[in-house]
C-alpha positions in Angstrom: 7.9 -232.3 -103.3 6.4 -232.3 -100.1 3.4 -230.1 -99.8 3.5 -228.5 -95.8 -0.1 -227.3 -96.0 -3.3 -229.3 -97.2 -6.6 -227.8 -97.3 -10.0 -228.6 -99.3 -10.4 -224.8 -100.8 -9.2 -225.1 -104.7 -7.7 -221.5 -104.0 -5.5 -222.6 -101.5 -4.4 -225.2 -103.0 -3.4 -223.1 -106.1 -1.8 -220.4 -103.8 0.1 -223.0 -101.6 1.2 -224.7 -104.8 2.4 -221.5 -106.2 4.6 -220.8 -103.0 5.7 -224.3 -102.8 6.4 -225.2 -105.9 9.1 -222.5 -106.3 11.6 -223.0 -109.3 11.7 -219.4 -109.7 15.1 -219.1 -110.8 17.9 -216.7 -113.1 21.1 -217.5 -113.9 20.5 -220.8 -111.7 20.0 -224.1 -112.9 18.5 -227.2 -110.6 20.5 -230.1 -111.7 19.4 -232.5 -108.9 16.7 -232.9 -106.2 16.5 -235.7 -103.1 15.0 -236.1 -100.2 11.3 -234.9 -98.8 10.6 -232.5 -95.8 13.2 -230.6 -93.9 16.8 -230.3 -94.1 19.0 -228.2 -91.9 22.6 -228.5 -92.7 24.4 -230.3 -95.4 28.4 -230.8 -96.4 30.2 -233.0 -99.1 33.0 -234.6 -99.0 33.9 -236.6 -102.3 31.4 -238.4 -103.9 29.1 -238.0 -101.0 26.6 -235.6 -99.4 25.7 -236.1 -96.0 22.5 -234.0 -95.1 20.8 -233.6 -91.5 17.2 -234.1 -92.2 14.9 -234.0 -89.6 16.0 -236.7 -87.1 18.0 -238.5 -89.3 21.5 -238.1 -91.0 21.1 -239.1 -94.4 24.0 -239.8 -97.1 23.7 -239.0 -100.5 25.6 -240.7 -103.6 26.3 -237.4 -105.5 29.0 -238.5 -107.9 26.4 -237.5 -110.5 24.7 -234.2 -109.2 22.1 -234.8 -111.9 20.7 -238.3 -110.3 21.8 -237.9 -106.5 21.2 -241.4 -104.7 19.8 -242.2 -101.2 22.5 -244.8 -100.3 22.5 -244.7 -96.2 20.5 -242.9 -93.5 20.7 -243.2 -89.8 17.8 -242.4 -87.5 18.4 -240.5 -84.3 16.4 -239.6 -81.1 16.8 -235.7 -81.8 16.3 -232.9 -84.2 19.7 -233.4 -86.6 21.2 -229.4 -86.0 24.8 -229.9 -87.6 27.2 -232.4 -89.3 31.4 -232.4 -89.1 32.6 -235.0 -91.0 35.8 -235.6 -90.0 38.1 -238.9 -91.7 35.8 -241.6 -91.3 33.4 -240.6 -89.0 30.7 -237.7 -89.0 29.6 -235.8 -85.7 26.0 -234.9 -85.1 24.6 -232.3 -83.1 21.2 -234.0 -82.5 18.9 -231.8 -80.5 17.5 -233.6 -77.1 19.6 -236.4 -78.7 22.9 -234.8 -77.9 26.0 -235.7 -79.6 26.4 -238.9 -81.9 29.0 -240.5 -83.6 28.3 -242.3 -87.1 31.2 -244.0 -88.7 31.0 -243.5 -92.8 34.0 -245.3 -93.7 31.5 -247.4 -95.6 28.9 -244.3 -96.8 26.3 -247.0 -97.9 26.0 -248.3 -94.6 26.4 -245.8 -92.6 26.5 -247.1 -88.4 26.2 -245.1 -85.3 28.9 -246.2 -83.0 29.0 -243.9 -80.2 26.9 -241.2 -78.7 27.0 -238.5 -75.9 23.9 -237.1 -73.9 25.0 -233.6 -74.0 22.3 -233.0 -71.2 20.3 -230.1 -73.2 20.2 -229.1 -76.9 22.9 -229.8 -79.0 22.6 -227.2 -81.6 26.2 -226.7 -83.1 29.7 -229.1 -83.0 32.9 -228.5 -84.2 36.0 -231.0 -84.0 39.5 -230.6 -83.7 42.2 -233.4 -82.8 40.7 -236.0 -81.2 37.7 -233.4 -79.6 34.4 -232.1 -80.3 33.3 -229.3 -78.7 29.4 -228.9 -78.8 27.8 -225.7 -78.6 24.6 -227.2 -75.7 22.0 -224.0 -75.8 21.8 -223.7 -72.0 24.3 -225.5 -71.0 27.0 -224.0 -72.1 29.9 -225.8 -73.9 30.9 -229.5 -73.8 34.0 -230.5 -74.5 33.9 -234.5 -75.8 37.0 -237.0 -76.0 36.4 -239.1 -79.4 39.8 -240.1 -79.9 37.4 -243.8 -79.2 34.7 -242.6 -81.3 32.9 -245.7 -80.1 33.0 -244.6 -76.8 32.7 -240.8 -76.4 33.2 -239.1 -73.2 33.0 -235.7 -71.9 35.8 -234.5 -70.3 35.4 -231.3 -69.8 32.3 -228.8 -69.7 31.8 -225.1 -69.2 28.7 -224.0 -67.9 28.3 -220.3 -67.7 25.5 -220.3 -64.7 23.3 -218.0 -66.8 20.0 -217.9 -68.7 21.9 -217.6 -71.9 22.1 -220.3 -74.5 25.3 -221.4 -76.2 25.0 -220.9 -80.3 27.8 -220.8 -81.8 31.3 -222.2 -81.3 34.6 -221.5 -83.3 38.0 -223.5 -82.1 41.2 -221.3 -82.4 44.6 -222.6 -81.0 44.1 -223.1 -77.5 40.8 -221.0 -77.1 37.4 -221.7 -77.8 34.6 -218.6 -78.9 31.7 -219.1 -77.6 28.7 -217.1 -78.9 26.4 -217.1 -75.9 23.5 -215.4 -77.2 22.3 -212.1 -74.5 25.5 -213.2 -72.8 27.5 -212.3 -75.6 31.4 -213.7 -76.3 33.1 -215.9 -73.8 36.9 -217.1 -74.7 37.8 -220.7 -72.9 41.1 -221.7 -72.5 41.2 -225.4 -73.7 44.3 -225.9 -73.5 43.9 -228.4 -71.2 40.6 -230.0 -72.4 39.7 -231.6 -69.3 39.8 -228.4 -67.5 38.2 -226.3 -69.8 38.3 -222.5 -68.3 36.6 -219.2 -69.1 39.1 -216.4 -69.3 37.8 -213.8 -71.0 34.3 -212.4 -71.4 32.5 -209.4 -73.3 29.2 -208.0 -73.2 28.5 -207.6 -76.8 25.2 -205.9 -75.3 22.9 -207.5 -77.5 22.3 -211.1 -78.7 25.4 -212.7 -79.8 24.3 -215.1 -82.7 27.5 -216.1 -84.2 31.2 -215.8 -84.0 34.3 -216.0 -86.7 38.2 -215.7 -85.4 40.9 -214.2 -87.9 43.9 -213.9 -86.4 43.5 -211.5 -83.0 40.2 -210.7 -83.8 36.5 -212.2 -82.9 33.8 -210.9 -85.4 30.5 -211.1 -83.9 26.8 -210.8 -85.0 25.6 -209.2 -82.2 21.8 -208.9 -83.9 19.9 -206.4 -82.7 23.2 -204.4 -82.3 25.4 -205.5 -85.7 29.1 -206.3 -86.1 31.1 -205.8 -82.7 35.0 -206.6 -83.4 36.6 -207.8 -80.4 40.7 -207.8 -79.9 41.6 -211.2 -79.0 45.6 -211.1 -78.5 45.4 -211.3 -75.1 42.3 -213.9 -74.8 42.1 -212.9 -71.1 41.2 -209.5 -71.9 39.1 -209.4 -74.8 38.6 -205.5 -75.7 36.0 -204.6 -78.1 37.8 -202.1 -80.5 35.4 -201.8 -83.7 31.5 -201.8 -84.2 28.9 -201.3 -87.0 25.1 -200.9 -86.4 24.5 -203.1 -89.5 21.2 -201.3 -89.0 18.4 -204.6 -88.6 18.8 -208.2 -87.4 22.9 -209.2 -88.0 22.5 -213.4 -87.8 25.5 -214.7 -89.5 29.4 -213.5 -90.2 31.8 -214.5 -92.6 35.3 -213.2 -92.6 37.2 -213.2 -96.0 40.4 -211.2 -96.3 40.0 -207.3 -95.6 36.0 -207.9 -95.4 33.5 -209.1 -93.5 29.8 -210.3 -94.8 27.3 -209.8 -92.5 23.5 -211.2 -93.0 21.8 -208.5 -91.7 18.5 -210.3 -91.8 15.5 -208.6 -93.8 17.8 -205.8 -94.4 19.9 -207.8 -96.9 24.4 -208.7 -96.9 26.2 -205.8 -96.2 30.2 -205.6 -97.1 32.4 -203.9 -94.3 36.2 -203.0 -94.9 37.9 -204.4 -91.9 41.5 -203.4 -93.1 41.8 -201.3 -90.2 39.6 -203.2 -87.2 38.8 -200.1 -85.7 37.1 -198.0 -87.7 35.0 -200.6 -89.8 33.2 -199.2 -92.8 30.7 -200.0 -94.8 31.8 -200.4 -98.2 29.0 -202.4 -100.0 25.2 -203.5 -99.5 22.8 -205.3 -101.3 18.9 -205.9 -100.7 18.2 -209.7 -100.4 14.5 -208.3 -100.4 13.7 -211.0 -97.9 15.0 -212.7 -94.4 18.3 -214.0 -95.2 19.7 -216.0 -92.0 23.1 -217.4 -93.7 25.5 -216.5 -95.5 28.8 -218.6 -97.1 31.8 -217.0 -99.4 33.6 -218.8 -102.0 35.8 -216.9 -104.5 34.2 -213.9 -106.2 30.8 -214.8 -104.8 28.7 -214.7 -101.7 25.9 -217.3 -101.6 23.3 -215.8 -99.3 20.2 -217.9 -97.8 16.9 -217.8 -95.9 13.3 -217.5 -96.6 13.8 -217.0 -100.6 15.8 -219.6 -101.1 19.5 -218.9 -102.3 20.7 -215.5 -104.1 24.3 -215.5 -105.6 26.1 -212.2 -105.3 29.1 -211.0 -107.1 31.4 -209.5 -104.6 34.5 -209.1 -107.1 34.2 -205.4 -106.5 33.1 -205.4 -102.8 31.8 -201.6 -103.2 29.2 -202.6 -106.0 27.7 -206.1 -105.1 25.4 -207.0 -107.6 23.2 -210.2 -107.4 23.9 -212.6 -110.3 21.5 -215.6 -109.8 19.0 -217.0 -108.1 16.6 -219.6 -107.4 13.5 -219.9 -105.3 13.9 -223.5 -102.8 10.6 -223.7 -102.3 10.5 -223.2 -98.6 13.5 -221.8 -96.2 16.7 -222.4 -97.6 19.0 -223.3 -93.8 22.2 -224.7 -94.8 24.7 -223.9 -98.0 27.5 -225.9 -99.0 29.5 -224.8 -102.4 31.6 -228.2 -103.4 33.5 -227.1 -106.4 30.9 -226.2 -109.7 27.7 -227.3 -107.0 25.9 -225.3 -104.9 24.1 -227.5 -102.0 21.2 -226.5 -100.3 19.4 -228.0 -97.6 16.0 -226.2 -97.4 13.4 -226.5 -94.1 10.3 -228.0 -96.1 12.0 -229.5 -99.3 15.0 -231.1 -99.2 18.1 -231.0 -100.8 18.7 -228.7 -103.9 21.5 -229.3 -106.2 22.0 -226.2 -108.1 24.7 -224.7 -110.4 25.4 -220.7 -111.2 25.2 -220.5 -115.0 26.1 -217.2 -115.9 27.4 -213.6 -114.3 24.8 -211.4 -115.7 23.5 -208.7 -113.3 20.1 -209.3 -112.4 17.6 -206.4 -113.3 16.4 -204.4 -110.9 12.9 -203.0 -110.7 11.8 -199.0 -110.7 15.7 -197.8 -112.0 15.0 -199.6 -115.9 14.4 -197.1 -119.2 11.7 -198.1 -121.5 9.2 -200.6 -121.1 9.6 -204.1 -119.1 10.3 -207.1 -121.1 8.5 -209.8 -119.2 5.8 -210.0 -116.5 7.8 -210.0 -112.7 6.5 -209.4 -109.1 9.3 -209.1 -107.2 9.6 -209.7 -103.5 8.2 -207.2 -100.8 11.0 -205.2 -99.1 11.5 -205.3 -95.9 10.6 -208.7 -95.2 9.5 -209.4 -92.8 7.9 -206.4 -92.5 6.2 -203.8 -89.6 4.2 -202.2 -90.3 4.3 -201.3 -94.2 5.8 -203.1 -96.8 7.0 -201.7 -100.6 5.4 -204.0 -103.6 6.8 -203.7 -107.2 5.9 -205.8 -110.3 6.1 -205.1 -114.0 3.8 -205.5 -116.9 5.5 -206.1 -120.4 2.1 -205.3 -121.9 -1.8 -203.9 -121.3 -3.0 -206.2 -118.6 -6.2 -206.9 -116.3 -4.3 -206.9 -113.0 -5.9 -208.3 -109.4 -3.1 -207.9 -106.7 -4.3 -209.3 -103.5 -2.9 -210.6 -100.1 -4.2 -213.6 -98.3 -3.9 -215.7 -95.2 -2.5 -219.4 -95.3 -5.9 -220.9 -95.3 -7.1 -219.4 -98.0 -8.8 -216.3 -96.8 -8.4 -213.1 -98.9 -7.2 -210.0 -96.5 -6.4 -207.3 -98.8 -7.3 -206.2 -101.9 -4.1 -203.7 -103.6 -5.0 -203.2 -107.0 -7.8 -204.3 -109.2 -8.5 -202.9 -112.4 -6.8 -202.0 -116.2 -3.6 -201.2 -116.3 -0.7 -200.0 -118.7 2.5 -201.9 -119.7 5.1 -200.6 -117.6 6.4 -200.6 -114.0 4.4 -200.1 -110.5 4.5 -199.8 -107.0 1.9 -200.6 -104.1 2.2 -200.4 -100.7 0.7 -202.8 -97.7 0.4 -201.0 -94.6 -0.6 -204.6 -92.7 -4.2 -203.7 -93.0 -7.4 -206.1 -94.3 -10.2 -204.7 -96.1 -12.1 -203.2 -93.4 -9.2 -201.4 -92.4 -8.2 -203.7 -89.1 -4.6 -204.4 -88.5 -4.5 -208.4 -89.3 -2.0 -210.2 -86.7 1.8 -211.1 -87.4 2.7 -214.0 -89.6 3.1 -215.5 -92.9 0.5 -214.0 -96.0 0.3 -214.6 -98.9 0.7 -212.1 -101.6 -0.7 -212.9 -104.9 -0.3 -211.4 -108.5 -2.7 -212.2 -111.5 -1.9 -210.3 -114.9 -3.0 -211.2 -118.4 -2.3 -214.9 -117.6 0.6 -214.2 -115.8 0.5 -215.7 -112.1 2.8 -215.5 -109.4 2.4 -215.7 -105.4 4.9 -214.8 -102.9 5.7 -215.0 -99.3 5.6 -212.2 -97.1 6.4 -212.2 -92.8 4.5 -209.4 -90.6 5.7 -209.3 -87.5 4.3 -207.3 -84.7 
């Protein structure tokens, strides 16, 4: 496992390791591991995984989950963003590197044949037919014949002349959604793919992040504003008709039936009825109890990821979500892929994660139990991240000599919450951001460390100013 921080202090070591090493899991078993350093998107098809891992596209052999095999890998100039695999051929979005086209019909030898230099960042693609349309951060949308994937050429493009950056891109019929960040939704009429055409435009009024079409709607996270639920029937006039202030940071939508599962960042997913579009209501919410960026729904379950790895939620009854398993990647779990009994993972510092859910057993939840704890637990800091105080709980199963204490990433300690004797049973501490000497400490990533008995267990917590 691929260790992000090296330093010559034992204790930092120890408290890196700790972090890093993660495994912290319920109700989620790690059948298989590959790869070293980061990994932003992943999907399966078949037998094979293909995973976007730094600035290569790497194929995976996972036939047997438990022994996943490194059987191709293709470097590119850019930052590997996304993957569509479509037939025999997957699509890149590669960063500075643009758009590239690697033919998989063998998956052990893997070849790029064709590539596109989208001109800015290529941070999202999605094909249909014989196009791929590549969401290009500044520059808009680009709109790329493959029907020769060896020879790929842009035939149309849609530049919106603003500051905004292009995120997210969903193809619908003749239109394409673009999610244009502080420039909110633009619809393009691409019908005509060489003459691609903007013909309807709202003002979501914040950031729009991302952007899912069911049938004459547009859901969009609109982050700092929530869910905005924009009429589509008549793509030239795109009327916003529902919202919900999701109340934090919405990043990422998924439409299912009558719901809609919004990632609403360190605030946790949150489960609105969308059976009547305008008059959304919240009808469920669960605390994530960390940043949670994604989020991807497959039967009964939502699988939810970001800086705690993955958390499995049981959405059967959408009013009661309850969280059901989970398991601690290491580092920042990016991209999920569910490929029938296997959960995929691609995680920022670590890798790919092959996991399976085990078992539908409600998680326990801290400060609600009767009677004493059964095991030693420090559970994650809500909100995080966090300004300016954060909530602390852990449990003792038994009489314990506790040190609770926060420190920086090189080792330093900032804070020191509890030290002393203490009672089986179940408690809660406050940080208010604050060192020793009472000096607000700056925004960024701490450490927050728990030593009980012989109990030890550090977490990751994110000020931010």
């Amino acid at each position: 496992m691929l260790r992000r921080v090296f330093f010559s202090v034992g204790l930092v070591l120890v408290l890196v390791g700790a972090v890093i090493a993660s495994g912290e899991h319920e109700n989620v078993e790690l059948v298989g591991r590959a790869l070293e350093g980061p990994a932003f998107a992943v999907v399966v098809q078949g037998d094979y995984a293909y995973v976007c891992a730094g600035g290569t596209l790497v194929v995976l052999d996972v036939s047997d989950p438990t022994s996943p095999v490194k059987v191709g890998r293709v470097f590119l100039p850019g930052v590997a963003h996304d993957v569509y695999v479509s037939g025999s051929y997957a699509y890149v979005a590669g960063g500075k590197g643009g758009l590239r086209v690697i033919d998989i019909s063998d998956p052990t030898s893997p070849q790029e044949v064709g590539s596109y230099d989208t001109g800015s960042y290529a941070r999202g693609v999605h094909v249909s037919g014989s196009y791929a349309y590549v969401a290009n951060g500044l520059d808009g949308l680009r709109i790329i014949d493959i029907s020769d994937p060896t020879s790929p050429q842009e035939v149309g493009f849609y530049d919106p002349k603003t500051r905004s950056r292009a995120y997210g891109v969903y193809v619908s019929g003749s239109y394409a959604y673009v999610a244009d960040r502080e420039d909110g939704l633009r619809v393009i009429d691409i019908s005509d793919p060489t003459s691609p055409q903007e013909v309807g435009f709202y003002d979501t009024g914040s950031w729009a992040w991302d952007v899912h079409v069911s049938g004459s709607y547009a859901y969009v996270a609109d982050r700092w504003d929530g869910l905005r639920i924009i009429d589509i029937s008549d793509p030239t006039s795109p009327q916003e008709v529902g919202f919900y202030d999701t109340g934090s940071y919405a990043c990422d939508v998924y439409v299912s039936g009558s719901y809609v599962y919004v990632v609403d960042c360190w605030d946790g997913l949150r489960i609105i009825d969308i059976s009547d579009p305008t008059s959304p209501q919240e009808v469920g919410f669960y605390d994530t109890g960390s940043w949670a960026c994604g989020v991807y729904v497959s039967g009964s379950y939502a699988y939810a990821n970001g800086l705690d790895g993955l958390r499995v939620i049981d959405i059967s009854d959408p009013t009661s979500p309850q969280e059901v398993g989970f398991y601690d990647t290491g580092s920042y779990a990016f991209g999920v892929y569910v490929s029938g009994s296997y959960v995929y993972v691609a995680d920022g510092g670590d890798g790919l994660y092959i996991l399976r859910f085990t078992g539908a057993r409600p998680l326990e939840v801290c400060s609600s139990e009767v009677g004493l704890p059964s095991r030693y637990k420090l559970y994650q800091n809500r909100p995080n991240p966090f300004n300016p105080v954060t909530v602390i709980e852990y449990q003792l199963p038994e009489d314990a000599d506790v040190k609770l204490e926060v420190y920086s990433l090189v080792g330093q300690r900032v804070r020191e919450l509890v030290y002393g004797r203490q009672e089986a049973g179940y408690y809660t501490v406050r940080w208010d951001g604050r060192d020793d000497e009472g000096r607000e400490v700056s925004a960024g990533v701490y450490l927050l460390r728990l030593e009980a008995g012989r109990f030890v267990k550090t977490r990751k917590m994110v000020l931010v100013r």
